[in-house]
LOGUNU-10175 format. One record per atom (N, C-alpha, C, O, CB): x negated, y, z negated. Coordinates in steps of 0.02 Angstrom, whole numbers, plus 50000, padded with zeros to 5 digits. Glycine has a CB too. Example, Ala and Ser with C-alpha at 12.3 -4.5 7.8 and 13.67 -1.06 7.14 Angstrom:
493404971649610/493854977549610/493404983549610/492884983449577/494354977649548/493584988849646/493164994749643/493555000249606/493305005749598/492964997049714/
***
This chain:
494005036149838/493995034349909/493345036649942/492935040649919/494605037549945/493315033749990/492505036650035/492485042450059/492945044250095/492275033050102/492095045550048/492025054450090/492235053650133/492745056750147/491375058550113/491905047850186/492225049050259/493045049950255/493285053450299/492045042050312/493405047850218/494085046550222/494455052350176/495075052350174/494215038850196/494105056650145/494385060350083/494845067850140/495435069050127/493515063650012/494675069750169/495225076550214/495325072850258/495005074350309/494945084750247/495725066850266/496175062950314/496785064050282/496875064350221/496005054950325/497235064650332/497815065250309/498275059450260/498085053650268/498095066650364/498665060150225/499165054450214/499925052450252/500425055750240/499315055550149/499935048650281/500535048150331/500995043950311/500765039150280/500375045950396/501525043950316/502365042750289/502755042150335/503085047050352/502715048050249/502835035750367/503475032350398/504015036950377/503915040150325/503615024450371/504685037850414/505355040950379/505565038550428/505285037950482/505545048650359/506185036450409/506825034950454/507565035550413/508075032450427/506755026850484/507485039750365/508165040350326/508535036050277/509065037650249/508595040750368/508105029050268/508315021250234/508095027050176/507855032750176/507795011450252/508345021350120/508245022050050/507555022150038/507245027250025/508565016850011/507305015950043/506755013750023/506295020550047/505935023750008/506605006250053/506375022450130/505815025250154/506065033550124/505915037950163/505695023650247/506325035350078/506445039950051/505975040450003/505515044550005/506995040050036/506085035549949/505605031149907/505005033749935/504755038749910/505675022749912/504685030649991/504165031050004/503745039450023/503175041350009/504195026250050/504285042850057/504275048550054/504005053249983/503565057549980/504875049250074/504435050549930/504275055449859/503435051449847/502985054649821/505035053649770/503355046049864/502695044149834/502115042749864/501625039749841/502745039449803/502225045549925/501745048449974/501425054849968/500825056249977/502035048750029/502135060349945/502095068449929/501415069249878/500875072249877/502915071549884/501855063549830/501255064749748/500645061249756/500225061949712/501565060749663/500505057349807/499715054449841/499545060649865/498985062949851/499695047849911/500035064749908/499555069849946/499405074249901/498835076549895/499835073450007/500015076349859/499665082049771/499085080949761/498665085449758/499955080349684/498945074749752/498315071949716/497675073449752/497165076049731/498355064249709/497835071349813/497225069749846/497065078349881/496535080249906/497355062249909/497685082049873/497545087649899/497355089249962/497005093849983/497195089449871/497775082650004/497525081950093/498465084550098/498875085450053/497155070250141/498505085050163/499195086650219/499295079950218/498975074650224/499105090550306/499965082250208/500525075250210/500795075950295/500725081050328/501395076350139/501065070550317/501335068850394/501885065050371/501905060250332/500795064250450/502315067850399/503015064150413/502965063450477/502835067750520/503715067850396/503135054150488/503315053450558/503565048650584/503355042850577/502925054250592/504195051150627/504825049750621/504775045950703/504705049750751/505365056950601/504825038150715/504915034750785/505565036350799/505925036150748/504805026750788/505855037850849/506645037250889/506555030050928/506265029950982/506835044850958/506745025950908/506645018650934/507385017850987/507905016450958/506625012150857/507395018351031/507995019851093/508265014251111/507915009351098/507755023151162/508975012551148/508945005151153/508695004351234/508925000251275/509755001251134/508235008551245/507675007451328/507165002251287/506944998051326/507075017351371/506975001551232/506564997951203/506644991151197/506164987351194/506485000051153/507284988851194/507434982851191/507394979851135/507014982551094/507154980051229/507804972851110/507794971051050/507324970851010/507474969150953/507964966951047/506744972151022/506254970450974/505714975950946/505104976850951/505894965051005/506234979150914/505494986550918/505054986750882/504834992150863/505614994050905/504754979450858/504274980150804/503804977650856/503314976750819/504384976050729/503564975550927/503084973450943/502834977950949/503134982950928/503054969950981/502134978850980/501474981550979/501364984851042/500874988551047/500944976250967/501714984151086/501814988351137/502374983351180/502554977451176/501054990651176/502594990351233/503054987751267/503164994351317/502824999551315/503664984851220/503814992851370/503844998551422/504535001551416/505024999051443/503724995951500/504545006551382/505255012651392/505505010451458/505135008351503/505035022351398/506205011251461/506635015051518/507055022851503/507225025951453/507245009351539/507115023651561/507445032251560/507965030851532/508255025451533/507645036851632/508185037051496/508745036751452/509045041751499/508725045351538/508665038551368/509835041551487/510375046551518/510215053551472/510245052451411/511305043251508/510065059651490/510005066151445/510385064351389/510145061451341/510275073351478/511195066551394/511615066151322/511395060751261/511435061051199/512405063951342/511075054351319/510735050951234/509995051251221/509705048051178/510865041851223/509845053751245/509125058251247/509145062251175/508875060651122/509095064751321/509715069951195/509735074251147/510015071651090/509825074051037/510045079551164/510365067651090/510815065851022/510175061450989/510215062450928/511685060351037/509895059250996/509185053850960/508875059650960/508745061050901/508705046351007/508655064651002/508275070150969/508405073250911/508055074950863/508235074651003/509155074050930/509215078850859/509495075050810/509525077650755/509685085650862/509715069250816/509595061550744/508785061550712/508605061650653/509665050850793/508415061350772/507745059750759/507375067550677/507125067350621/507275060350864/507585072550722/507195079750691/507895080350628/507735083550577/507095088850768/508535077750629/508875077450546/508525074750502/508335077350450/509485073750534/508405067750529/507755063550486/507245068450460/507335070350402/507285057950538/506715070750494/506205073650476/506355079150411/506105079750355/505955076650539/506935083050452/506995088750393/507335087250321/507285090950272/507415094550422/507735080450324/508035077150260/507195076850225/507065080350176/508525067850276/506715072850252/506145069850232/505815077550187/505655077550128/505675066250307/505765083550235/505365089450211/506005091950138/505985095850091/505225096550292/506265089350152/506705090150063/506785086350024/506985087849968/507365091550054/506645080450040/506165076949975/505705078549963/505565078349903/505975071249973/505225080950006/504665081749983/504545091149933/504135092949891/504215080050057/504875093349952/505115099449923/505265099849842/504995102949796/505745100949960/505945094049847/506045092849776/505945090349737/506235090749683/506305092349761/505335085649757/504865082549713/504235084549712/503755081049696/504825076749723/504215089849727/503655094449708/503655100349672/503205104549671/503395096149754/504245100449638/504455110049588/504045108049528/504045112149482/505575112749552/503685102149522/503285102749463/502665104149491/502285106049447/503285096749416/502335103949556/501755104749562/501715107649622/502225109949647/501405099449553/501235108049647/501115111949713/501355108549776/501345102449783/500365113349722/501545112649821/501915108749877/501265105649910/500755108949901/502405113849934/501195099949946/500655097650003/500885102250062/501455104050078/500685088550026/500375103450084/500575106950167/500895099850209/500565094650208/499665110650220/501485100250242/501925094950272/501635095850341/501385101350348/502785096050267/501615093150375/501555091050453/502105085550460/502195081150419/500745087650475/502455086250516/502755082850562/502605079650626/502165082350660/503095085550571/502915074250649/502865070350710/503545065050736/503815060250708/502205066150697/503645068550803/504325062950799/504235064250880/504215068950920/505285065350748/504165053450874/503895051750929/504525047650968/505045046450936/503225047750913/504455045351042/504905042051075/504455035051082/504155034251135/505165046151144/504395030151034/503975023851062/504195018150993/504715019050961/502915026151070/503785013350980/503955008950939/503685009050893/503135011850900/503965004250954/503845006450823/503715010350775/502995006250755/502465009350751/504365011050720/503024999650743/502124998350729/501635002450748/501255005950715/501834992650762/501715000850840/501055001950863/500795007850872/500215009050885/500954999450914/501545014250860/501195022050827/501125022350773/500905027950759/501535028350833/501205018250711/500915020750648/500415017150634/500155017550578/501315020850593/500215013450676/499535009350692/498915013850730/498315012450734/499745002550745/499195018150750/498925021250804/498655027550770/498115030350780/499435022350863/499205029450725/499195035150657/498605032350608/498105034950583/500065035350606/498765028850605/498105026050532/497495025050556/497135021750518/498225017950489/497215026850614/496555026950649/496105032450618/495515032350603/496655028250727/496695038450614/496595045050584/496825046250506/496735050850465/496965049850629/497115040850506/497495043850403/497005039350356/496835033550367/498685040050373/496795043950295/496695039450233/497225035850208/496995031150176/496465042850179/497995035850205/498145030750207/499055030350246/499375034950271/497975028450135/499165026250241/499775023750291/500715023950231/500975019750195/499455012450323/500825028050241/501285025750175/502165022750208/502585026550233/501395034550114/502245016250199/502955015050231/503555012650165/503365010750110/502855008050296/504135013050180/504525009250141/504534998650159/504334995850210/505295013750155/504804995550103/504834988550108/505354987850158/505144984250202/504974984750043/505814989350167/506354988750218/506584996250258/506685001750232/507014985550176/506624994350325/506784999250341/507675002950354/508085001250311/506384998650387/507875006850402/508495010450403/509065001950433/509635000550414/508405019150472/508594997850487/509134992350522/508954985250483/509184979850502/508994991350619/508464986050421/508284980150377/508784976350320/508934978850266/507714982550340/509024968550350/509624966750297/509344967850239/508784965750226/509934959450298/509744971450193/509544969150099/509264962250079/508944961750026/510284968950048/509364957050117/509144953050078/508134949050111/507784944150100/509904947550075/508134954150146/507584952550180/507104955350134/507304959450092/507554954950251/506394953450138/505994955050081/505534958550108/505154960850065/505734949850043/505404960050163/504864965550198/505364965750272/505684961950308/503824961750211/505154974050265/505314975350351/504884974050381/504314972850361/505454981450380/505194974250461/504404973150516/504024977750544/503534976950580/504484969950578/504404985050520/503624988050524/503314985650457/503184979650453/503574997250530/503164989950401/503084985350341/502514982350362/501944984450366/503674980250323/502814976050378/502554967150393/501944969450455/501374967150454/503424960050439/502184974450507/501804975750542/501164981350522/500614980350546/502194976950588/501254985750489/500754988450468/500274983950415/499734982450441/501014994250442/500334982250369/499804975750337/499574972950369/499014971350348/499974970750302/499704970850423/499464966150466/498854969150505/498334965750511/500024963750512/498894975850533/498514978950598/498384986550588/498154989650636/498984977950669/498524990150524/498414994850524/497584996750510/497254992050487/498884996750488/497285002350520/496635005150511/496565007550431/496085006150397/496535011450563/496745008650425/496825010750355/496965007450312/496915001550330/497165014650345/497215008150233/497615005650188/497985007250197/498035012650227/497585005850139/498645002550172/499445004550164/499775002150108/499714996550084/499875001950220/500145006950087/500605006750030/501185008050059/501425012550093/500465011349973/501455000450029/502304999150020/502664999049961/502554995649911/502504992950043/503145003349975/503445006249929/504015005149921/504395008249957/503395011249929/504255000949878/505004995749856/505555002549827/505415008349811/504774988249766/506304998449830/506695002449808/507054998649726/507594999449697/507205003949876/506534994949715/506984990749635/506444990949620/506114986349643/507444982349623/506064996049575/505594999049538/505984994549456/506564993949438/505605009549551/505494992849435/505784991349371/505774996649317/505234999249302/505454985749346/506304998349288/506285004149217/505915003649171/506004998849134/506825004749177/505415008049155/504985006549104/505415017049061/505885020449081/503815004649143/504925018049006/505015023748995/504585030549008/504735036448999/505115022948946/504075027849030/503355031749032/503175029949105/502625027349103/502715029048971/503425030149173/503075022749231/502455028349233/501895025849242/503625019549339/502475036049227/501905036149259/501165036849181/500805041449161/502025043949322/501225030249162/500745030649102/500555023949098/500255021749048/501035033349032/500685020749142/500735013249151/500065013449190/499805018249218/501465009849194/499835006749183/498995006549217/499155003549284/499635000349304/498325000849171/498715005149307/498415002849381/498194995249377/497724993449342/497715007649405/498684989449429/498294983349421/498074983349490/498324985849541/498694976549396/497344978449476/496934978949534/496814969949529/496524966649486/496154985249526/497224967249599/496774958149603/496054960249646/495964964249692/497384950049669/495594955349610/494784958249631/494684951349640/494964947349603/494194963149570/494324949549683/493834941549691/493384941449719/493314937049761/494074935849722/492914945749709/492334947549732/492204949149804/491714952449823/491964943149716/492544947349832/492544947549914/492334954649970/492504959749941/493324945749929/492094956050023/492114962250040/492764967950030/492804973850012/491974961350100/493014965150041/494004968150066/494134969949981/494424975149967/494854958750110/493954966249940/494164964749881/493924972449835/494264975649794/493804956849858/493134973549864/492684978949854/492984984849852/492994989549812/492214979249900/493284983449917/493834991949951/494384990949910/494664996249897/494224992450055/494694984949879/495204989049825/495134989149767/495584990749728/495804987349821/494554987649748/494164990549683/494114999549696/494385003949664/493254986249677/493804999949736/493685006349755/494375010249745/494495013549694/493395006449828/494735009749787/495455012449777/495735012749719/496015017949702/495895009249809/495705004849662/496255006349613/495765011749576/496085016649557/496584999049561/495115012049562/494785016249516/495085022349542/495445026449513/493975016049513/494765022249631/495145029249612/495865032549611/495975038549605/494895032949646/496295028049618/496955029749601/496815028349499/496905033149461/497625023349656/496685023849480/496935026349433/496495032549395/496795034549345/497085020949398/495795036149409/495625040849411/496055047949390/496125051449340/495435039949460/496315047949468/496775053149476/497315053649438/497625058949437/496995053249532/497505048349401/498185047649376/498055046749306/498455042849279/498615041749409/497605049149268/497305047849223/497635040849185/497705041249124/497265053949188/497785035949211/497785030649168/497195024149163/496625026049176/498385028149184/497265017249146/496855013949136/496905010049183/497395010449219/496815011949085/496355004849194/496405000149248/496444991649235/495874989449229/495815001749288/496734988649231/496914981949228/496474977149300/496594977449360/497834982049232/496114974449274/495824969049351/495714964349313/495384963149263/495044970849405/496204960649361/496304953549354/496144949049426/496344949249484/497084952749331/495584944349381/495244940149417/495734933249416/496024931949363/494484939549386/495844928349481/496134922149458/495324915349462/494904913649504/496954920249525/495404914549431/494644907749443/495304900749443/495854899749416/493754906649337/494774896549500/494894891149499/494384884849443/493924886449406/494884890649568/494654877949453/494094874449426/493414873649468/492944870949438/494354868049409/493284875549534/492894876949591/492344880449555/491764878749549/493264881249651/492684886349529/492304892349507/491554888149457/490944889049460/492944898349449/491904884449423/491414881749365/491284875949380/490944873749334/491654881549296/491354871849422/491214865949440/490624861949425/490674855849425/491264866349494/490114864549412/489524863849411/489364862849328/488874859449313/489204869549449/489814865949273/489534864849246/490274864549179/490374867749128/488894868849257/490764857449224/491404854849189/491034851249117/491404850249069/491904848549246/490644850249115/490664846349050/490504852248990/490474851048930/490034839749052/490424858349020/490314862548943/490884861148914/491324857348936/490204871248941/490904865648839/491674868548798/492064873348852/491834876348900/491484874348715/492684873148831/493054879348849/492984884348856/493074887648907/493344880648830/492824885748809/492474893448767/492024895948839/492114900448880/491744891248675/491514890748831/490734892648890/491124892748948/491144898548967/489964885748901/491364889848978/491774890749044/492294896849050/492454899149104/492194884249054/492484898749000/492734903949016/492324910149011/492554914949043/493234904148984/491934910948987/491254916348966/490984916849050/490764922149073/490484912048896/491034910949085/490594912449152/490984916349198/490764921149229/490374905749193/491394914749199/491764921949251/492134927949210/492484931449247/492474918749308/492144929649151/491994934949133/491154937949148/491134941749196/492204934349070/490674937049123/490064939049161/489914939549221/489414942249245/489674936149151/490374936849250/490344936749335/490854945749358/490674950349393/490924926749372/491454944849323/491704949449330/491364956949301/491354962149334/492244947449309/491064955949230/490844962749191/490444965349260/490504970649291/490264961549108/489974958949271/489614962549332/489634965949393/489194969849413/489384960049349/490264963949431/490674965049472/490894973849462/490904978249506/491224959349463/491064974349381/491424981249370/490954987449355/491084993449350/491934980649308/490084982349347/489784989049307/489834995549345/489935001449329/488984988149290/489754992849389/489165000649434/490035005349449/489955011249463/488474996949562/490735003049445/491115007349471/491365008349378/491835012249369/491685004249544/491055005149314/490995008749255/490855016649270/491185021849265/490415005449213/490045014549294/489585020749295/490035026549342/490205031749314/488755018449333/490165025449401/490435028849423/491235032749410/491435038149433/490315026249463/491505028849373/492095032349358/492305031949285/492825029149268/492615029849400/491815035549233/491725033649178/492255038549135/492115041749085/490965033749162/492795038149164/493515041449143/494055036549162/494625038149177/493695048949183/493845030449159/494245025349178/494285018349139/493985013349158/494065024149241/494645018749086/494545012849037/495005008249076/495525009449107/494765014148949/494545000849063/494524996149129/494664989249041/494404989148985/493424996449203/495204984549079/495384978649039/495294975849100/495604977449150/496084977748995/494764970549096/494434964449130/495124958449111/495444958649058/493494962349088/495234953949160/495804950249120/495544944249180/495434945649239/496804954149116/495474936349146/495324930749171/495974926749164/496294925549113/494734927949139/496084924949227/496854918949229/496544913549262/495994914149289/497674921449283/496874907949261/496624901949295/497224901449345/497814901449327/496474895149245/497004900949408/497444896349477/497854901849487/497904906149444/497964887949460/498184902049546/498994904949560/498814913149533/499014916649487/499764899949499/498364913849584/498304923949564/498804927049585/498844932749562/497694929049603/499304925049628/499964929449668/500364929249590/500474934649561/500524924149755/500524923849564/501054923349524/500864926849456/501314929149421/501274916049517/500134927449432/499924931149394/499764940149406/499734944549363/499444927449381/499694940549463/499684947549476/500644949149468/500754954049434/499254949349566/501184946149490/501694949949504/501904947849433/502324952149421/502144948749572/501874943649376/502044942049316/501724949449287/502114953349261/501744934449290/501194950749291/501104960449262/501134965049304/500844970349290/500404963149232/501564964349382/501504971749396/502234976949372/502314982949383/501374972049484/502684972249337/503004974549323/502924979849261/503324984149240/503314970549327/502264977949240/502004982849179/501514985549203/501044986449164/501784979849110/501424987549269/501194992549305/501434996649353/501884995249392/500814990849325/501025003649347/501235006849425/501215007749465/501555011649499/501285009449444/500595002749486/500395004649558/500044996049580/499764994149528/499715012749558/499994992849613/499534986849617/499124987249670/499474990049713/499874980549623/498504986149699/497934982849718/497854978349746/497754973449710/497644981849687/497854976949823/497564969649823/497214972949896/497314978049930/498214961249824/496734966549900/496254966949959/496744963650030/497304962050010/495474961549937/496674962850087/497204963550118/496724955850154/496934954650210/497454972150158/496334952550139/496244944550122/495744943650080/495384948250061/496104939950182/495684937050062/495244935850010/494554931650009/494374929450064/495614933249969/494174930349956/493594924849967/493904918350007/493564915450049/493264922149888/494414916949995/494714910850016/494844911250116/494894905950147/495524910249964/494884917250147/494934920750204/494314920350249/493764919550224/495084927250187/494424921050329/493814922550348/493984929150406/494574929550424/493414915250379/493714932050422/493454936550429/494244940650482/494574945850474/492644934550459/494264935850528/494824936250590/495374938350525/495404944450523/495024927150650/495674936250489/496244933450464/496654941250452/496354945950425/496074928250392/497314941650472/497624949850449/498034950050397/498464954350394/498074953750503/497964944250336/498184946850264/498094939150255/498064934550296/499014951450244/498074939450193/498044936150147/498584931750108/499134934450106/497824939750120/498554924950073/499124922450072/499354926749991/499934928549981/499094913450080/498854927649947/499014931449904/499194940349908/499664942349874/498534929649868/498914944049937/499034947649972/499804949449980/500174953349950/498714945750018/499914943250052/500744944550076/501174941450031/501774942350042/500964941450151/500994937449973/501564936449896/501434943149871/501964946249874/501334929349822/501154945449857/501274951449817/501574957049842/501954960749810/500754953649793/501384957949907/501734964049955/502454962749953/502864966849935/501474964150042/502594956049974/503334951949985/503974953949930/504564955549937/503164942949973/503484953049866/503874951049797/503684955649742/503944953449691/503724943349772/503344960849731/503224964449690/503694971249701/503824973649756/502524964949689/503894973549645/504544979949633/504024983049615/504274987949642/505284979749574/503464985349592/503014993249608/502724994049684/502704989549726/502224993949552/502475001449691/502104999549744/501404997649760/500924999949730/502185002949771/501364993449810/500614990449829/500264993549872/500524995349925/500584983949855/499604994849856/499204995649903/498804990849949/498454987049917/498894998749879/498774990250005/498434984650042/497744986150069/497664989650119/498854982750100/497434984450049/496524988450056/496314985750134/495894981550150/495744984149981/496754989650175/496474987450238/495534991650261/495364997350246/497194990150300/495174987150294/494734990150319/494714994650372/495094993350419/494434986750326/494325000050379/494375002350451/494145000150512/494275003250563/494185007250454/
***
């Protein structure tokens, strides 16, 4: 990650759901790693807020005291359930120093507000009032979209492997700026995690257009060289990181989530070459966030 960003905190949505439990234990072992303070922080979303508490701002009304205190002390059960996950998934390693926060407002536009200041944003895929059969919550949906930071969403149908944490890091790369920043990230997640790195490029027939009448063979040789090049200089730099270059043709969403199940962590830039500049995710991007059972990182810019 970038110096500027390395003693920023890591911050963790909680609201008591499954998932954001989930997200809780794998936030803790980001903060092990990174050796920054973890933040738990916990919105009391009131019904002064009105049906919609995923917008981006809006205006409280006064609450009667008695439901004041009772969401207070709902709100701070949350927190302290959260500081015991994080407790007991840490007797193998060192505790992160925990920080807390438990706010009265809506839940995007303070953990939007949080990631101004965090290296990264950590939420669950669904939250505590999210139907099961919905495939992203709206914070979730709302943090990818507008957060400062990166964010990792963190699913609750992890697929069983026997080893998950020996499994490589997949990273979708397409040369793009955004794309850069999660190059950067998967190296250094998979760095830290001493495993290998998987980047997988998708090329179109676009890619080679120019020069359809070679063999097969030669057309596929050109965006591998395009890619080797792409990977040298973060070779050099993270030369504890054995890296499998991997070329697919068309449909990169369906090829990234066809192997993330034989990974632990996935990568994507949060839009792509295909994107312009305005745009707040990506169509590959939000398939993979949507539909992938590991968790993703979303290489938001600051």
């Amino acid at each position: 990650m970038s110096s500027r960003a390395i003693h920023l905190d890591i911050v963790v949505g909680v609201d008591g759901s499954p998932t954001s439990s989930s997200a809780v234990r794998w936030a803790a072992h980001e903060a092990r790693m990174r050796k920054v303070p973890l933040v738990l922080a916990h919105v009391v979303v009131t019904p002064a807020w009105g049906p919609a508490p995923w917008l981006l701002s809006t205006a409280p009304l006064p609450l009667p005291a008695e439901d004041d205190r009772a969401l207070d002390a709902s709100g701070r059960k949350i927190i302290a359930d959260a500081i015991k996950i994080v407790e007991e998934s840490s007797r193998d390693g060192a505790l992160p120093q925990i920080k807390s926060e438990l706010f009265y407002s809506v839940p995007v536009s303070t953990l939007v507000a949080m990631s101004k200041k965090a290296q990264m944003v950590v939420v669950g895929s669904r939250g505590q009032h999210a139907l099961h059969r919905l495939l992203l919550g709206s914070v979730s949906t709302g943090l990818v979209h507008h957060a400062h930071c990166p964010v990792a969403v963190i699913h609750d149908a992890i697929p069983p492997a026997p080893d998950r944490s020996k499994l490589p890091v997949l990273l979708g790369i397409d040369g793009s700026p955004v794309s850069e920043l999660a190059t950067e990230i998967a190296f250094d997640e998979a760095s830290r995690r001493g495993v290998d790195l998987v980047a997988l490029h998708a090329c179109t027939d676009a890619d080679v257009s120019s020069v359809l009448s070679m063999e097969w063979s030669a057309r596929q040789a050109i965006p591998q060289e395009t890619l080797a090049e792409r990977l040298a200089g973060w070779r050099e730099r993270y030369p504890d990181v054995a890296i499998h270059p991997r070329i697919v043709w068309d449909n990169p969403a369906r090829h990234l989530l066809d192997q993330s199940d034989s990974a632990q962590l996935v990568v994507v830039g949060s839009h792509g070459r295909g994107g312009f500049a305005g745009m707040l995710l990506g169509s590959v991007s939000t398939a993979v966030v949507h539909a992938a059972r590991v968790p993703v990182i979303v290489a938001r810019q600051r």
